[in-house]
C-alpha positions in Angstrom: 94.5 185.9 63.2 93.2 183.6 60.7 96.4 181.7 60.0 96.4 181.2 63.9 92.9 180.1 63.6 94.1 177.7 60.9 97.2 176.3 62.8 94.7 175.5 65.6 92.2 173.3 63.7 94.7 171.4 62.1 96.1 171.1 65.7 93.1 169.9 67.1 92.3 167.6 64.1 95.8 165.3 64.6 94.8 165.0 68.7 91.6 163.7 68.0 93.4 161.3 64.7 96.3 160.2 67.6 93.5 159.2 69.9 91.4 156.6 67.5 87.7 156.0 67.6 85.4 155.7 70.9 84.4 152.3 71.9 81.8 150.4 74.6 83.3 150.9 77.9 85.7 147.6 78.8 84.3 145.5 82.5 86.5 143.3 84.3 86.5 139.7 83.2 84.0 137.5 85.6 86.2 134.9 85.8 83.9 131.7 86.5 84.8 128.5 85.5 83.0 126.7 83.2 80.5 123.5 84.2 82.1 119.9 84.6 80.9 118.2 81.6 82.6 114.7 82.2 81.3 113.7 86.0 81.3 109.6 86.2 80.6 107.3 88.9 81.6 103.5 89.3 81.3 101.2 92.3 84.5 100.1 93.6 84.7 97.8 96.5 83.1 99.8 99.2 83.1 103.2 97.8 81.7 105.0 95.3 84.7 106.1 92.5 83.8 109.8 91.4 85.8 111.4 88.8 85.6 114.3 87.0 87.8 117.4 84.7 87.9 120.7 85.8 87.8 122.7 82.4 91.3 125.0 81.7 88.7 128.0 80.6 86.3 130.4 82.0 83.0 130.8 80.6 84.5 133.9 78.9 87.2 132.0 77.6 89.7 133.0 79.6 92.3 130.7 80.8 91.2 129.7 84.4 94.0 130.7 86.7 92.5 130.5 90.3 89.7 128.0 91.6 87.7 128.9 94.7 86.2 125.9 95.7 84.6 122.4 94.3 81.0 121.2 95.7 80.8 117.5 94.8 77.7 116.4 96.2 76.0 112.5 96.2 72.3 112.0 97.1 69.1 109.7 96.6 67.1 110.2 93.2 64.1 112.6 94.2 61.0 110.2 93.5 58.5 113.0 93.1 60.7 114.5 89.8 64.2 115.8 89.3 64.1 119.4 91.5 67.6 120.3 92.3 67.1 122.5 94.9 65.0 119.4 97.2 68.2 117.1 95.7 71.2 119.3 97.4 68.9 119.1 100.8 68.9 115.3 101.0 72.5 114.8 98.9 75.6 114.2 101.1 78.6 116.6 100.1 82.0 114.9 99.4 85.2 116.4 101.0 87.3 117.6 97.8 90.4 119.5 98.4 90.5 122.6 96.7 93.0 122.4 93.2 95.4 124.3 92.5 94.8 124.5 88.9 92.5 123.2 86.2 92.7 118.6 85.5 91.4 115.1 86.5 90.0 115.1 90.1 88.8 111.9 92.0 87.0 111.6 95.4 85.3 108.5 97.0 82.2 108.3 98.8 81.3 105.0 101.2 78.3 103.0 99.5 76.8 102.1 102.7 74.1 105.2 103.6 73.6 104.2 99.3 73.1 100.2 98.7 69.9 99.4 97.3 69.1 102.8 95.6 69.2 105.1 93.2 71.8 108.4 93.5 72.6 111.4 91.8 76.1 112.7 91.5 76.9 116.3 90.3 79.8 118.8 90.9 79.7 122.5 90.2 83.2 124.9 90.3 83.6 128.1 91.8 85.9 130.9 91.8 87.0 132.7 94.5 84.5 134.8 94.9 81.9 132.2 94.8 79.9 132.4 91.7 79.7 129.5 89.7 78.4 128.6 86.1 76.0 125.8 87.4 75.8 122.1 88.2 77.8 119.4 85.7 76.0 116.8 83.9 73.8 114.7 86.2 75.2 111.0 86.6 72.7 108.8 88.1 73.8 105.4 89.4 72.3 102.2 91.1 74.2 101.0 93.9 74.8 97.6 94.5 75.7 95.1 97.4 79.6 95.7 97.2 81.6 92.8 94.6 83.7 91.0 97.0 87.6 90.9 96.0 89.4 88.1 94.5 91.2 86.5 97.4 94.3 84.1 97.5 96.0 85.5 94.7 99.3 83.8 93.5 101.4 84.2 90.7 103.9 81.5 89.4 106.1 80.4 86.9 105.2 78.4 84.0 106.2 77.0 81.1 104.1 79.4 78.5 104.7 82.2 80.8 103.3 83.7 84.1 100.1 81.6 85.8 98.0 83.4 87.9 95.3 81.9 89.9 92.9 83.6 92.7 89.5 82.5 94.6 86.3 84.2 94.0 82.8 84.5 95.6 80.3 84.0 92.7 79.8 84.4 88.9 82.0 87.5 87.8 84.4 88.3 85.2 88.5 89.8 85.5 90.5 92.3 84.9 94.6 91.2 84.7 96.5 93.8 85.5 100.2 94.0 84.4 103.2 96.1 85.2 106.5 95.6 83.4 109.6 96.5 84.6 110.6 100.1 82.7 106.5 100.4 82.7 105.7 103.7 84.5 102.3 101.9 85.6 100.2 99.3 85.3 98.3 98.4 82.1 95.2 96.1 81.2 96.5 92.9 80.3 93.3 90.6 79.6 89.6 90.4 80.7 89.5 86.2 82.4 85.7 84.7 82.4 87.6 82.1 85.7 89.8 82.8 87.9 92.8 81.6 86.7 95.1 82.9 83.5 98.6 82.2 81.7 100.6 85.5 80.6 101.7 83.7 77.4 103.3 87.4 76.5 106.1 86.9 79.8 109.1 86.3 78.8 112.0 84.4 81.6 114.1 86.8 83.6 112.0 90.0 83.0 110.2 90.9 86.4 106.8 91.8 86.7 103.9 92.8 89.1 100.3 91.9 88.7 96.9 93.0 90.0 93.7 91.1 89.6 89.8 93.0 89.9 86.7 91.6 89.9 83.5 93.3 87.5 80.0 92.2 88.0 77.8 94.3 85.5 78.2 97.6 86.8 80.0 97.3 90.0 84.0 96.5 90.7 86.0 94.6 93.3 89.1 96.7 94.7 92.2 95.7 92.7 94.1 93.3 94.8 97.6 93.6 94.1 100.1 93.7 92.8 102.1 90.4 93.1 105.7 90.9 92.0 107.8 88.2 89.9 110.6 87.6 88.1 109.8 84.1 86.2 112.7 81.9 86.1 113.0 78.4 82.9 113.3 75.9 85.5 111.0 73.5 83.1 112.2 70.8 81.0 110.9 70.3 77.8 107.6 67.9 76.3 108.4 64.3 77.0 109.2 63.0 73.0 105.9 61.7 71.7 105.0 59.2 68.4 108.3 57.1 68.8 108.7 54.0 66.5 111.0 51.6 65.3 111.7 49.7 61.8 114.2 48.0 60.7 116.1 49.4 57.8 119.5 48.4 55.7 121.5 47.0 57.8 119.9 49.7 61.2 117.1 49.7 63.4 115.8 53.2 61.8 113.9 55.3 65.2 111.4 58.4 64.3 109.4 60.5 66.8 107.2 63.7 66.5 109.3 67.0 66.1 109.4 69.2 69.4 108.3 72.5 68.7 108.8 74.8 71.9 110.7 77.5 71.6 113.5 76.7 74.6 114.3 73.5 72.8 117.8 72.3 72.8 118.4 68.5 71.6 117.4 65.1 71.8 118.9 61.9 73.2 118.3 58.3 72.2 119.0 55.6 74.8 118.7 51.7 74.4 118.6 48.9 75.8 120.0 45.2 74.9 118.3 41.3 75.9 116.0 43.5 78.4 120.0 44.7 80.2 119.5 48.6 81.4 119.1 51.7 79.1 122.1 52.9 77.6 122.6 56.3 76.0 123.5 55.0 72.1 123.4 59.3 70.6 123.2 62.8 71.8 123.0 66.4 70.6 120.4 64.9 67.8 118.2 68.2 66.2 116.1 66.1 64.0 113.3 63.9 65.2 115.2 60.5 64.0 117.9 58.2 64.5 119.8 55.1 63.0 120.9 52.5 64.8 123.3 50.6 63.2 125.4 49.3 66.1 123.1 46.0 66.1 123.4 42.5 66.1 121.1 39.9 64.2 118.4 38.1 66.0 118.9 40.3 69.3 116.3 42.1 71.4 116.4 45.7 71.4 114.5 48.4 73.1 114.2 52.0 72.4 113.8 55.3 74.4 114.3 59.3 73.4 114.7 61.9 75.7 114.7 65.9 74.8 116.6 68.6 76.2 115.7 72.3 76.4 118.3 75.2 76.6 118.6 75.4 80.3 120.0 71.9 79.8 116.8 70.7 81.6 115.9 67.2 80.8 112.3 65.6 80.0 111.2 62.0 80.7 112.2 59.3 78.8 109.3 58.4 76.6 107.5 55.1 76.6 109.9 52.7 75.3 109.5 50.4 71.4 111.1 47.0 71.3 112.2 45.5 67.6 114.3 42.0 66.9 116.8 42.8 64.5 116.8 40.3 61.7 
């Protein structure tokens, strides 16, 4: 009997040591996302531009796998003191699809009911049973007369690159737009104080699009855009600048200032004899100088360069010198 007694504690002692120790009961996870924390607001053309991140977690930190609903709302700043519940009376509620999973959302809302006052933007997430972890941080934002867009806009080649010029309706600054090709999208380019702008960065044969935006303080045009191009070197070099003539040993000695743009190719020296037409005397010259030694004592000479750039484009001849050879 007592080694049956025995055999049974020891029994019952390696159940209860299989089993572990007794902890709180375990309640099913809530599941509610957590607050918007990033909400922002900008003026865009007629609308106002609202966008905000859905978090990936719960407020228990649990990856948040379904989303009930999203309750964007815009209204007028209460003037008697913030009290949210008289706010979501008066505030409009923007249409936002439901997500399928957590990330960036955007939503516009028409300024017009808006211009000339003060609104309060704020979003708040729900699961899909409707409980929610509260509002997102407030934005407040004055809304403005909307920025007109840039009209006429043209893009063109040039010979530093890409010019674009556009119209606008009163003082405001610009944001250039750029998309290369291979660029999955656009990128900023440059921030104009006019409406105009060279791309210096272009380079020939590479197409591009471009979008220009107005910004006034707070407030944006829409982007108007984009303009596609694919700039072609149909420009001939700087007209040759500083020419002069001196007679040497025996040579009427030419020298000009040097050509420094990229697409340069050569220059050519033409002349002409007792006031007869130009004549081309050289070609294929890389240095900014030339000796003339093809002369003839006591006759008049005159003197004109000419540059070439690597699309075999020609510039101007310059202003002609005249010299007397001894």
């Amino acid at each position: 009997m007592r080694a049956l007694l025995a055999w049974g504690i020891s029994f019952l002692i390696l159940v209860l040591a299989g089993c572990g120790s007794i902890g709180q009961p375990l309640y099913p996870a809530l599941r509610i996302p957590s607050p918007v924390a990033d909400l922002n607001v900008v003026e865009q053309g007629s609308n106002l531009d609202i966008a905000f991140t859905i978090p990936p977690l719960t407020t228990e930190g649990l990856p948040l796998k379904e989303i009930g609903g999203v309750e964007l709302r815009v209204g007028p700043s209460p003037s008697n003191g913030w009290n949210v519940d008289e706010w979501v009376k008066s505030s409009t509620r923007v249409d936002v699809p439901t997500p399928e999973k957590p990330g960036v959302v955007d939503a516009t809302i028409p300024v017009t009911k808006f211009v000339g006052g003060e609104v309060v933007a704020a979003v708040r997430i729900t699961n899909p049973k409707g409980r929610d972890a509260g509002w997102s941080n407030l934005k407040t934002f004055q809304v403005q007369p909307p920025l007109a867009d840039p009209t006429n806009f043209h893009v063109a080649a040039d010979p530093k690159g890409v010019a674009l010029t556009w119209t606008a309706s009163g003082p405001s600054q610009f944001r250039i737009f750029r998309q290369a090709e291979q660029e999955q999208k656009p990128v900023l380019l440059a921030t104009a104080t006019e409406p105009n702008y060279v791309d210096l960065s272009a380079a020939f044969g590479k197409a591009y699009q471009y979008s220009v935006q107005a910004i006034r303080d707070t407030i944006e045009s829409n982007v108007v855009g984009p303009v596609s191009i694919t700039p072609a070197d149909i420009f001939p070099p700087a007209v040759p600048s500083g020419l002069t003539a001196s007679i040497g040993i025996g040579a009427v000695e030419l020298a000009w200032n040097r050509n420094t743009e990229d697409n340069f190719k050569e220059y050519r020296v033409l002349r002409s004899e007792e006031g007869g037409p130009f004549v081309e005397i050289a070609r294929a010259l890389d240095a900014p100088v030339y000796s003339d030694h093809a002369i003839q004592s006591g006759k008049h000479y005159r003197y004109q360069v000419l540059a070439l750039a690597q699309n075999d484009h020609s510039s101007a001849a310059c202003a002609p010198v005249e010299i007397i050879a001894p």
